[in-house]
Residue, then its C-alpha position, 0 to 999 in steps of 0.5 A: x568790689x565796685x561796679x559803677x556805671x559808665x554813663x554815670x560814674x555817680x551811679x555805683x554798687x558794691x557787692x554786684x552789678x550797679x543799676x545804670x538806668x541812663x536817660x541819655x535824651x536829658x542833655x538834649x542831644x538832638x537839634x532844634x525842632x528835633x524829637x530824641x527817643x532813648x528807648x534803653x536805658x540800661x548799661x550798654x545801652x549808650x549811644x542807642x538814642x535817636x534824633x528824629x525829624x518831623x517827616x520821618x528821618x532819623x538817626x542813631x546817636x547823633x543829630x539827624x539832618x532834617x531839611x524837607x521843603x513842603x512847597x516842593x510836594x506833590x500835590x502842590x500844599x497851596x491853591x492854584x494862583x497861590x505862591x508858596x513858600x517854605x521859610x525853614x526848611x532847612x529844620x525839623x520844622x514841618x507845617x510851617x510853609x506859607x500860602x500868599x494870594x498872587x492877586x493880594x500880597x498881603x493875603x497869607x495863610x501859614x500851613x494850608x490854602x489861603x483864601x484870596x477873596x479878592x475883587x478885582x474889579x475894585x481896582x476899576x480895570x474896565x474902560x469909561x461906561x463899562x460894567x465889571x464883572x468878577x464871578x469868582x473872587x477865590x485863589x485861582x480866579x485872577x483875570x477872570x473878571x469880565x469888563x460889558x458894553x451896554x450893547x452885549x459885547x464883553x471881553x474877560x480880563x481886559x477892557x472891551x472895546x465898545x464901539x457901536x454907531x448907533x445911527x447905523x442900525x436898520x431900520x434907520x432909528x431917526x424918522x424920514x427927511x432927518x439926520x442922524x448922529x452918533x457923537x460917541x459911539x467909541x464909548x459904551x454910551x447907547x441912546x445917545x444918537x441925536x436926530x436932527x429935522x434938515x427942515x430945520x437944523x435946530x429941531x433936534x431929539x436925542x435917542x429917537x425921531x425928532x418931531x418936525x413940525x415945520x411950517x414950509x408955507x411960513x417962507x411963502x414958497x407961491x406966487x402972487x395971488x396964490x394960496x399956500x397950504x402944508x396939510x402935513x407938518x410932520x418929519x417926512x413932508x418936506x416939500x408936500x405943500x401945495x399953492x392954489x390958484x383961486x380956478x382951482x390950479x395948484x402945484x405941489x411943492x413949487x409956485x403954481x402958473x395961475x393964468x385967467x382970462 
């Protein structure tokens, strides 16, 4: 007699039982990305083999259906600030998601955190005359930089509003009997207020007192006959000249009533 094997007629034996040792995993039964295990291989054993996924799913005899999107896990597989994205899911396919930069699209890392070294004051976000600042440029520091006034004020992840009037300060930074302006103190300009003499308006200094020096005797402010002296000529000593009569008789700041007789 003949005993030949099922799962392989090619396999036969007379006189007694065949040996049917049947890989039935050769003819790929399985799906894509799917590992086939047939771990008995003897008569009787057909249709025992396994499809497994890569997560641990599996079945008998038939191919397993193997959808797992690792974005979904928890803890989240990507940096904080990080999109995640998992193309193919829908297979055996594990460690295959993709970590994209928020900040820089163009920054991927595919099974695992990428790393978004981003500088975000390259793009010049702050205001005219503004410093920026961006501490931390790794995933999850989007919006952290800082745009700083020069005076100390600073605001985090938009433009500061620098506005100082400078002419406002206490004490007062021009000297006495001078103007003071500050022409742009929406800006971050600091030392840019301009101290005017109101002796004489085209004495001017910018970031601190004016020297003037102003002659108030050159308008020959006395009377007939009088002598003018202005011992002071500094900022302040508007109006401290004095006229002399030749007995002695003076005034200050106004013509002296020289009267002899």
């Amino acid at each position: 007699f003949v005993c030949t094997c099922d799962s392989d007629m090619s396999i036969k034996k007379v006189d007694g039982p065949a040996t049917c040792d049947k890989d039935e995993c050769s003819t790929n039964p399985c799906g894509m990305g799917q590992t086939c295990n047939d771990p008995v291989k003897t008569v009787a054993s057909v249709g025992d083999f396994t499809c497994e996924c890569g997560n641990g799913v599996k079945t008998t005899g038939a191919a397993a259906t193997c959808e797992t999107d690792e974005c979904a896990a928890m803890p989240a597989p990507c940096g904080n600030g990080q999109t995640c994205e998992d193309p193919d899911k829908a297979s055996n396919k594990l460690h295959d998601f993709v970590c994209t930069c928020d900040s820089d699209m163009s920054i991927k890392k595919v099974d695992g955190p990428a790393t978004c070294d981003k500088d975000e004051c390259s793009s010049n976000p702050c205001g005219m005359g503004q410093t920026c600042n961006d501490p931390v440029k790794t995933a999850g520091s989007v919006g952290d930089f800082t745009c700083e006034c020069g005076n100390g004020v600073k605001t985090t992840g938009a433009a500061a509003t620098c506005e100082t009037d400078e002419c406002a300060a206490m004490p007062a930074p021009c000297g006495n009997g001078q103007t003071c302006e500050d022409p742009d103190k929406a800006s971050n300009k600091l030392h840019d207020f301009v101290c005017t003499c109101d002796s004489d308006m085209s004495i001017k200094k910018v970031d601190g007192p004016a020297t003037c020096d102003k002659d108030e005797c050159s308008s020959n402010p006395c009377g007939m006959g009088q002598t003018c002296n202005d011992p002071v000529k500094t900022a302040g000593s508007v109006g401290d000249f004095t006229c002399e009569c030749g007995n002695g008789v003076k005034t200050t700041g106004a013509a002296a009533t020289c009267e002899t007789d």
